[in-house]
ZAVO-449000 format. One record per residue (C-alpha): x, y, z. Coordinates in pm, whole numbers, plus 50000, padded with zeros to 5 digits. Example, Ala and Ser with C-alpha at 12.3 -4.5 7.8 and 13.67 -1.06 7.14 Angstrom:
residues 2
512304955050780513674989450714
***
This chain:
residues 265
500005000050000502915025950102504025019249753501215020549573500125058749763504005069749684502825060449293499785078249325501145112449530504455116449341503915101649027501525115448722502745095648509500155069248568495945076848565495265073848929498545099548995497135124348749493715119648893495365132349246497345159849116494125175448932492135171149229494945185749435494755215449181491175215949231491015218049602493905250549584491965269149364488815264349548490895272849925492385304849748488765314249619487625309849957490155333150105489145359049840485555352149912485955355750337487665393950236484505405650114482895430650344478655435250445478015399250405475705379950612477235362550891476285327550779478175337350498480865334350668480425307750864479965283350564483395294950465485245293950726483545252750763484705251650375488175265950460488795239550742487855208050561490155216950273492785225550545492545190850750492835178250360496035192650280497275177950652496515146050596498005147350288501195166350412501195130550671501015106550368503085122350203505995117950488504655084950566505015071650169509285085650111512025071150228513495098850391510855123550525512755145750635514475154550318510895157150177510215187250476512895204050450512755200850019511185230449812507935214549771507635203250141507935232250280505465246250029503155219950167503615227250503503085271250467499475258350291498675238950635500225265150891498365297850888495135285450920496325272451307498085300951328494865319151249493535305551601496335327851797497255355551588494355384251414495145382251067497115356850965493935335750857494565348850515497915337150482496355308550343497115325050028500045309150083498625274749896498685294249551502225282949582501155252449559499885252749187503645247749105502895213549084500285217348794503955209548581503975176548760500635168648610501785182348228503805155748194503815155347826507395151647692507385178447484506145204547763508415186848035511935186147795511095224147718511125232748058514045210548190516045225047917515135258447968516085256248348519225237848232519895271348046519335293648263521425272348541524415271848298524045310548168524055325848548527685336048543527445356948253523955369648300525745378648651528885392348465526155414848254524385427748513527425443348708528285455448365524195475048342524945486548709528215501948597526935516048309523525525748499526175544148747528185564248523524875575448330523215588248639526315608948714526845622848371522845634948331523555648348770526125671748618524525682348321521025687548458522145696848814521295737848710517925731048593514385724048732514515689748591514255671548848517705657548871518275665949240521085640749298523075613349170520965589249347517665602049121519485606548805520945568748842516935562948912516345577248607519225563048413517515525648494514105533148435515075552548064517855525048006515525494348063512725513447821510355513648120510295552948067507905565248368508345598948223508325612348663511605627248557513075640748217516325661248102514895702447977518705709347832519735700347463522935680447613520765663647868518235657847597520875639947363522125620247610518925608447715518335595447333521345577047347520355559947677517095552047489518745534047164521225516647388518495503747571517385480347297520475467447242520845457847606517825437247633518785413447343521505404147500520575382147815518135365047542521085357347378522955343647634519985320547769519105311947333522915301347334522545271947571519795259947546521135244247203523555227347440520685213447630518645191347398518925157547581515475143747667514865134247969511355123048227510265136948551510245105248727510815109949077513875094649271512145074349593515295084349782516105121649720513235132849537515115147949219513935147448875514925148348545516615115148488517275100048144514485078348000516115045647991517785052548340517495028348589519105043048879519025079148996522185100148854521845119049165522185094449448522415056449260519465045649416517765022249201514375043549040512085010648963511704985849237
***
């Protein structure tokens, strides 16, 4: 039985563990609505009451699922202290700590989180490759997305100071370097608020080339991230390691690449 409920909870690869992770789904969207529903002022006080009877029966849900779910691993503590787990457990707290503390009832909220595992139901190869490999990209392209970054705040820095000194004799707005580097990321990322613009011809023209260079910025992250991701085509499943809980093992693996431990008993 402990097997068959790990199947079932972890797994959507099979009918009866897609079945679960819809109705999971199900049951967070209709907490969250409740939530929404309880914030609504000048309604009658049975109103209430049938929602906050609503909000506890999907609450002692999610518990006894939280339990199974510790009961069915191997190891359940690395399951509480893994992403997901503690995800879990912040959709089960605040409604106790509701009972103590005056407004943390709608921390509930908190279960939205929870809808992270509607990938776990898409299990569809091509949906769950795209994503591993886009992860895989993004993993492998964070030291020179870093690198880029320092490179924007440098650049962000020296603009701010150049428009501080040009504007800095106007009624601009430009009251200090602090604003004008403000400014410098808001015109530089093409957000362009508009609270704050250059009056003088010099501040004007630099402002324009902050503007073109601004395009040219943005294409470049996408390039980075477009760049591996044609280094990470290798398919591979979501199936669930019964030992550390990883994913994204090849498909004709047998044990997990992450720990050995054999994935098929």
């Amino acid at each position: 039985m402990r097997q068959k409920l790990y199947d079932i909870i972890f797994e959507a690869d099979t009918k009866a563990g897609k079945i679960f992770d819809i109705v999971l789904i199900i049951l967070i969207l209709f907490s969250v609505t409740i939530v929404m529903l309880e914030s609504l002022p000048g309604r009658p006080k049975q109103f209430y009451n049938v929602l906050s009877v609503l909000e506890w029966g999907v609450t002692y849900a999610f518990l006894l699922e939280y339990i199974v779910r510790l009961w069915v691993v191997r190891q359940p503590l690395r399951y509480a202290i893994s992403f997901f787990g503690i995800i879990d457990l912040l959709a089960i707290i605040p409604s106790f700590l509701g009972l103590f503390l005056v407004g943390t009832h709608m921390l509930v909220v908190l279960r939205s989180l929870r809808l992270l595992r509607v990938f776990r139901v898409l299990k569809l190869t091509r949906y769950i490759n795209e994503a591993s490999n886009l992860w895989k990209a993004l993993v492998a392209s964070r030291n020179k997305i870093g690198v880029f970054l320092f490179t924007v705040l440098i650049l962000v820095i020296i603009l701010g100071t150049l428009m501080y000194i040009i504007e800095s004799g106007s009624d601009s707005g430009f009251t200090s370097i602090p604003i004008s580097i403000y400014w410098a990321v808001v015109t530089l990322t093409t957000v362009g608020y508009g609270d704050i613009a250059p009056v003088t011809a010099l501040g004007q023209f630099l402002a324009g080339l902050v503007m073109i260079m601004g395009y040219s910025i943005i294409a470049v992250p996408t390039g980075i991230v477009t760049s591996e991701l044609t280094r990470v085509s290798k398919l591979t499943t979501t199936q669930v390691c019964p030992s550390c809980l990883k994913e994204g093992h090849d498909k004709d693996a047998e044990h997990c690449k992450f720990c050995g431990t054999k994935l098929n008993d």
